[in-house]
C-alpha positions as a printed Julia matrix, in Angstrom:
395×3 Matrix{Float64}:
   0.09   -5.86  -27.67
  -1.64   -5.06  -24.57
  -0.86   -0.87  -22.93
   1.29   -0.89  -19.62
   2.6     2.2   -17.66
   6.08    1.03  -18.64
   5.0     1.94  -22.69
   3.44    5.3   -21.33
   6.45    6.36  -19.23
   9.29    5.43  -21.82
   7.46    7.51  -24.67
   6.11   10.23  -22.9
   7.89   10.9   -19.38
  11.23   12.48  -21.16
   9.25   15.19  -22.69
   7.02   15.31  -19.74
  10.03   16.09  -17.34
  11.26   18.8   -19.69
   7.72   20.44  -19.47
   6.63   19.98  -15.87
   8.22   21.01  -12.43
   8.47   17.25  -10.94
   9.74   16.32   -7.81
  12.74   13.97   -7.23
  10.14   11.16   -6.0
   8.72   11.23   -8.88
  11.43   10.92  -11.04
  12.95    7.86   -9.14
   9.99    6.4    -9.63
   9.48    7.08  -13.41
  13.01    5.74  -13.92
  12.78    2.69  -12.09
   9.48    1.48  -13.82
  10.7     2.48  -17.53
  13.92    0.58  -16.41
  12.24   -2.54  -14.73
  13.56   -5.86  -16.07
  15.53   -4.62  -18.64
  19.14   -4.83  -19.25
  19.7    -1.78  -17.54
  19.32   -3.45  -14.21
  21.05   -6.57  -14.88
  19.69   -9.38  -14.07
  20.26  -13.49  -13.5
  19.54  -16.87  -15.11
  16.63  -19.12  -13.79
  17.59  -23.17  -14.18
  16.77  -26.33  -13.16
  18.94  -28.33  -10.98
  19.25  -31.1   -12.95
  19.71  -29.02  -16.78
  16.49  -29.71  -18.26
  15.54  -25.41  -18.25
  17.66  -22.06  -18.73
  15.69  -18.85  -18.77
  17.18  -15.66  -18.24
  15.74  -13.02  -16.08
  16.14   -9.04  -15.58
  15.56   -7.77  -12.53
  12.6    -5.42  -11.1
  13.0    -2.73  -10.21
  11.24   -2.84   -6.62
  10.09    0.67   -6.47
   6.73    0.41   -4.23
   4.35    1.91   -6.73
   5.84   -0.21  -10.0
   2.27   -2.5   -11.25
   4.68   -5.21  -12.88
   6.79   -5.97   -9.71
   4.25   -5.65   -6.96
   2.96   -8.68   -6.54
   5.93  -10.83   -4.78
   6.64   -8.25   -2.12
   2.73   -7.78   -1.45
   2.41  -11.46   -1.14
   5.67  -11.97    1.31
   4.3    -9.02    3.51
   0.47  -10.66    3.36
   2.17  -14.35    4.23
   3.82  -12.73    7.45
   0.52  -10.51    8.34
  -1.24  -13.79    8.11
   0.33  -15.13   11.4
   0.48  -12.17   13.33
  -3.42  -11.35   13.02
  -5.25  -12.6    15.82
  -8.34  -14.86   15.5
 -10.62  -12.93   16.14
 -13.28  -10.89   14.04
 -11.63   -7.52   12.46
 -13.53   -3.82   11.78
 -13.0    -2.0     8.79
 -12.77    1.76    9.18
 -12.08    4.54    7.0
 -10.78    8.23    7.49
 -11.46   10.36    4.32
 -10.28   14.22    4.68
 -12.07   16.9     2.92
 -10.79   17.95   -0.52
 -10.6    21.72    0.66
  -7.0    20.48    2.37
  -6.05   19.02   -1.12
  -3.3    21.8    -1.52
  -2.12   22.04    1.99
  -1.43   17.73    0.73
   0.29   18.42   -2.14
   2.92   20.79   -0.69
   3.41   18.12    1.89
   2.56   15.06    2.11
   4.9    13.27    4.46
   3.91   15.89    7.2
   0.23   16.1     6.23
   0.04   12.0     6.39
   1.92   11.76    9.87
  -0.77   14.52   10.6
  -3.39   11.37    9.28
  -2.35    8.57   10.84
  -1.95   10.33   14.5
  -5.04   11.51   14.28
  -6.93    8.41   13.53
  -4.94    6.14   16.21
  -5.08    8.21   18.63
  -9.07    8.85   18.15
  -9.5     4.83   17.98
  -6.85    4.06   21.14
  -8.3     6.77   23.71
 -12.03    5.85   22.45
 -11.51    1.91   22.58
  -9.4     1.91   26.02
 -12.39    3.75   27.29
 -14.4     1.51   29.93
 -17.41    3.34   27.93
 -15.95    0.86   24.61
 -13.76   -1.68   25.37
 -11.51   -0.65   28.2
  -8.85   -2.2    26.19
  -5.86   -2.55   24.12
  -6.92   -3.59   20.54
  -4.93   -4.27   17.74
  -4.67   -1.78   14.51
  -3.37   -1.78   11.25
  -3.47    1.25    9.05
  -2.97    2.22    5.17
  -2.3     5.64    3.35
  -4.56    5.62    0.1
  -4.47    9.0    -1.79
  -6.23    8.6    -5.01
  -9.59    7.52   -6.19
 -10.23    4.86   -9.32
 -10.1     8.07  -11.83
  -6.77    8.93  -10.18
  -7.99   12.06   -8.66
  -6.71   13.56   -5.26
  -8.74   11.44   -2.32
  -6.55   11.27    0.66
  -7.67    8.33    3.06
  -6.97    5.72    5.76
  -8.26    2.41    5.69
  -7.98    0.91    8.95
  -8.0    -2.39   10.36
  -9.34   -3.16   13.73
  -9.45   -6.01   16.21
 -13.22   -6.45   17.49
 -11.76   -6.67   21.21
  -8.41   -5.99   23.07
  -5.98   -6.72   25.76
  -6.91   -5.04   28.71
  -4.18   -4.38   31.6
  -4.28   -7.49   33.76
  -3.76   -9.8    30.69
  -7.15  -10.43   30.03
  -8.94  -10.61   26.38
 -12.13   -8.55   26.1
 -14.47   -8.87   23.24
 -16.37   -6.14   21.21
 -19.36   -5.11   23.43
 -21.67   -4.18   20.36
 -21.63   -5.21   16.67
 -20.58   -1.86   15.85
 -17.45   -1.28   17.46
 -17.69    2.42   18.0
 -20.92    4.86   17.06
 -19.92    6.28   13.87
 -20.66    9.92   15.32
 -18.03    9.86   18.01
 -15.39    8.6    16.17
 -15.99   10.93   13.58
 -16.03   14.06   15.79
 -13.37   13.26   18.17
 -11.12   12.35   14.88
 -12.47   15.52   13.35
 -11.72   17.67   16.18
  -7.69   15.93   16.76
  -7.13   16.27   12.86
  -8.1    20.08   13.04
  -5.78   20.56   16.23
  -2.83   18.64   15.16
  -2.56   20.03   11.93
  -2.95   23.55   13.6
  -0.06   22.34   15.95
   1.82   22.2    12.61
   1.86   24.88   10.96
   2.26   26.89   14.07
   5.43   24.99   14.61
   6.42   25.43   10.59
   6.28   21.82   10.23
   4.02   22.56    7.42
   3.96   25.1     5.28
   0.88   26.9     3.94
   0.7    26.71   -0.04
   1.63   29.82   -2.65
  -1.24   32.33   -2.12
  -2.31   30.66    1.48
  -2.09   33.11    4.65
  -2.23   31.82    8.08
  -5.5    33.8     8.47
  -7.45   31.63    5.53
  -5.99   28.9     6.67
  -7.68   29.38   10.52
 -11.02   30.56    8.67
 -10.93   27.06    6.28
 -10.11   25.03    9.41
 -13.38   26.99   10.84
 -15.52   25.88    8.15
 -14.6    22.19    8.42
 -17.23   21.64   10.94
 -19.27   19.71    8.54
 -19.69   15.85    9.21
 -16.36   14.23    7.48
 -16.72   10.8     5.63
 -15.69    8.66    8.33
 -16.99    4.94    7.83
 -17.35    2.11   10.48
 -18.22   -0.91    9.1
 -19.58   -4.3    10.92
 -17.13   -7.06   11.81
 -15.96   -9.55    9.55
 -14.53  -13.02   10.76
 -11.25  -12.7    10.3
  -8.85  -10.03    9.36
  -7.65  -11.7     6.34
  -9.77  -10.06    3.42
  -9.23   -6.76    4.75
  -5.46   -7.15    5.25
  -5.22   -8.2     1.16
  -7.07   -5.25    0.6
  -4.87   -3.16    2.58
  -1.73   -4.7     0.69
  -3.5    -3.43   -2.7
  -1.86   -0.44   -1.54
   1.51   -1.45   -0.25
   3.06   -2.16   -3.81
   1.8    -1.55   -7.18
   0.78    2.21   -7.13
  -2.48    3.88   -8.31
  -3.55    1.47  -11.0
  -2.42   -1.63  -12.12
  -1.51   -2.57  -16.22
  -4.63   -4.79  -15.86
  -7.16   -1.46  -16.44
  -4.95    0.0   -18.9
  -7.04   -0.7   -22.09
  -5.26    1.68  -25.25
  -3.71    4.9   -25.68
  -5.76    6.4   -28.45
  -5.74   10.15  -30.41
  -3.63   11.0   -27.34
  -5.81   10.21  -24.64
  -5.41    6.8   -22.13
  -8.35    4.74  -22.26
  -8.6     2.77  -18.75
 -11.05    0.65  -16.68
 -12.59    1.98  -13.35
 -15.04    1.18  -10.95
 -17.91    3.18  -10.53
 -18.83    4.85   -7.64
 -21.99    5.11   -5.96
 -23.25    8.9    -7.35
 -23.0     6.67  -10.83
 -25.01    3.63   -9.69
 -22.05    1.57   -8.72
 -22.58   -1.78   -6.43
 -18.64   -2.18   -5.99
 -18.1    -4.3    -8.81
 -19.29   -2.47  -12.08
 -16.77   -1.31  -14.01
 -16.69    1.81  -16.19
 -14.54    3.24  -19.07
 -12.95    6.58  -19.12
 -10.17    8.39  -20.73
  -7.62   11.41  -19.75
  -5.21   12.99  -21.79
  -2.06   11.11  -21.83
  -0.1    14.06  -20.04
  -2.76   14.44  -17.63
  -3.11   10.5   -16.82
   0.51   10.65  -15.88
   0.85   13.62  -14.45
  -1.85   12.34  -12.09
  -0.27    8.99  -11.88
   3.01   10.74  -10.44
   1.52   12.94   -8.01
   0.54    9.85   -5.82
   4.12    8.6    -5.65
   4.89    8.4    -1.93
   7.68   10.68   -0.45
  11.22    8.12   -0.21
  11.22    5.35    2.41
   7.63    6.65    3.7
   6.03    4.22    5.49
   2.41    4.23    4.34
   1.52    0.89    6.51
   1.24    1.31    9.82
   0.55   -1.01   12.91
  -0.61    0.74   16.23
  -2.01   -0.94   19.63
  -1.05   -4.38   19.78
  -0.12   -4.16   15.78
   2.28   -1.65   17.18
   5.24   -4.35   16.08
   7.77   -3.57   18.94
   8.55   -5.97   21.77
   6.67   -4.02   23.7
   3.08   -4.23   22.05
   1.61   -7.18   23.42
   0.81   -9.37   19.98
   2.52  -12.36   21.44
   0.69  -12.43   24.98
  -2.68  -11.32   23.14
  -2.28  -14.44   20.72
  -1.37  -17.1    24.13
  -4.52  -15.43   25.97
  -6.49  -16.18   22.72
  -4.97  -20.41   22.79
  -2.87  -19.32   19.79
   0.96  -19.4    19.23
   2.67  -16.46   17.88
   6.65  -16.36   17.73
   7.77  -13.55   15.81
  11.51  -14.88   15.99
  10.48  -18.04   14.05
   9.66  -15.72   10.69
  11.53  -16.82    8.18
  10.96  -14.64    4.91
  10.2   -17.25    2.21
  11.96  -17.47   -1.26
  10.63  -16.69   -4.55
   9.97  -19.75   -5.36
   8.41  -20.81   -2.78
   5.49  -17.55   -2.98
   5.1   -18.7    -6.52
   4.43  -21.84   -5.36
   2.11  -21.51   -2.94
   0.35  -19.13   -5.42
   0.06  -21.74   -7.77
   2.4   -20.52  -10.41
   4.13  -23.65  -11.07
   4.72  -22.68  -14.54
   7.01  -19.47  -13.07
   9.14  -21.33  -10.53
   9.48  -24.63  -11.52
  11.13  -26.75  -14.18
   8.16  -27.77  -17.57
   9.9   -31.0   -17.84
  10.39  -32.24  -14.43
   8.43  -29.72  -12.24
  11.59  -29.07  -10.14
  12.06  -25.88   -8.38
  14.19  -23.75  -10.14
  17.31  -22.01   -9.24
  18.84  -18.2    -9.56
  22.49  -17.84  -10.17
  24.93  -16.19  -12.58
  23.91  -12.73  -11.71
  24.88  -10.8   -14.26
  25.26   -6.13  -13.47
  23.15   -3.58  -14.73
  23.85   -2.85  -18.73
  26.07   -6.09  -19.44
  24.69   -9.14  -21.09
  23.39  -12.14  -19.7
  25.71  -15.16  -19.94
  25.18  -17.89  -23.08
  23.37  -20.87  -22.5
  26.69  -22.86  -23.05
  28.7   -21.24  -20.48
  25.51  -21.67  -18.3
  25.39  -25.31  -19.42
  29.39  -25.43  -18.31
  28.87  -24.3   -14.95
  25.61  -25.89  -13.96
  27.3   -27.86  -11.05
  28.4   -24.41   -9.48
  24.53  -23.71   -8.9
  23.67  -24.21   -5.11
């Protein structure tokens, strides 16, 4: 039987919480994913219309960084990101902040993010309405990502950006240059915001400085971080799609997915990652490592978002109020956007249009199936004869 973080959390997170000081984020989470589909949250029955298939079904738990339940409400939110991109070609940018402000992060993280994403809209709005850039209005999408592939501490933003904007008078203007903005200047003006904003903070005892920290070597490390920061600007591609499914990587699932999770072995977790460029890494190759169980997930919970975070966020004409332009940036472009025609789809129909027949449809005659005969969390689902019974109630 294959490892998942389900296994890992029901045998070792008890003991774990009774050893370690853990936050109440990361205990929702670790209780939701030991408790996802399974009795405990109740559940439903799966049928086919006509009687031909049964199959009873617990329900997720939908906690954002659960790997088994990801994958339907990353899909939904991809389907609907799909029609509001524009057609045009998309940047890919990234934001990477040293790991000297690692601490400062883990004693607060929802400030220290806000902290992020200002800093890195603001730098790519004043530098791309410049008539020096674009002298326009472009269209952003940003994601919080906070570990790296061995589940270390590596806070970043990956950004998504429209290669053009909407200037005042209604008019589309493309990208000037294939690089949409000299990697330099948007590393020192974001540099430079990041520093002051997060100054602004702690002044204001928004954030507070970590056990040991005084305000004084806090200045002098802010003082020291004039080095060049990793700030990547990468050419165009096509369309925005690719880089808006790898953005949704980090919407739902959490830091690593069952799929790398290879044993659990003399105490250690043996896992799958990929190698980075110091070890001769193209992207693709893959690696093996292993931590020490308590270690893995003790580093597993520490990227668990703070509650109802949002760690996607849309800026410019992305914005998503009425107010942001999308829909007058789409007509300019001979598109038609109407964000009051969304209509979330079903379950089935994601599957679908996945190609998962075999989970949403009937195996004998390929109908879609139906949920009903919910059943609450720690009761038992109902027999397949009272099911049987009551098929005509199913709507």
């Amino acid at each position: 039987m294959s490892l998942d973080l389900q296994q890992l959390m029901r045998k070792h997170y008890p003991r774990l919480a009774k050893s370690y000081g853990l936050s109440g984020d990361m205990h929702r989470a670790a209780w939701a994913i030991m408790h996802c589909r399974t009795r405990e949250l109740g559940g439903h029955v799966n049928s086919c219309p006509h009687g031909h298939f049964h199959q009873v079904a617990y329900n997720s738990c939908s906690h954002r960084c659960c790997p088994k339940c990801g994958w339907l409400p990353r899909e939904k939110w991809l389907d609907g990101w799909r029609n509001r991109l524009l057609p045009v070609p998309h940047h890919h940018l990234i934001f990477t902040i040293p790991h000297s402000l690692n601490p400062l992060w883990r004693y607060n993280k929802r400030a220290f993010a806000d902290v992020l994403f200002q800093a890195a809209s603001q730098t790519l709005m004043q530098l791309l309405g410049s008539q020096d850039y674009l002298g326009a209005r472009p269209g952003i999408l940003a994601a919080l990502h906070t570990w790296n592939q061995k589940l270390d501490v590596h806070v970043h933003l990956h950004v998504l950006v429209s290669a053009g904007g909407l200037t005042e008078d209604g008019t589309w203007v493309a990208a000037k240059k294939k690089c949409l903005l000299p990697r330099k200047v948007v590393m020192t003006k974001f540099r430079g915001k990041f520093k002051a904003l997060l100054r602004e903070m702690v002044v204001a005892g928004k954030i507070q400085l970590p056990p040991g920290w005084t305000r004084n070597q806090f200045y002098a490390l802010l003082y020291k971080l004039s080095d060049p920061w990793n700030v990547k600007v990468f050419d165009a591609y096509a369309g925005g799609a690719s880089v808006v499914t790898y953005l949704a990587r980090y919407l739902r699932g959490g830091p690593i997915g069952n799929s790398r999770l290879l044993e659990e072995r003399d105490g250690q977790v043996v896992f799958r990652y990929r190698l980075s460029e110091l070890e001769g890494g193209d992207g693709k190759r893959q690696g093996v490592t292993r931590l020490p169980t308590d270690t893995f997930l003790l580093r597993w919970l520490e990227h668990v978002p703070p509650r109802r975070y949002q760690c996607v966020r849309g800026f410019g004409l992305y914005s998503g109020n009425q107010h942001s332009g999308l829909v007058q940036a789409h007509q300019t472009l001979g598109g038609c956007y109407d964000p009051g025609s969304e209509e979330p789809k079903t379950w089935q129909e994601v599957c679908d249009a996945a190609g998962m027949e075999q989970a949403c449809r009937c195996p004998e005659c390929g109908t879609l199936l139906v949920s009903h005969h919910s059943f609450h969390p720690g009761r038992s689902p109902p027999s397949s004869a009272f099911v049987t019974r009551t098929l005509g109630q199913i709507a």
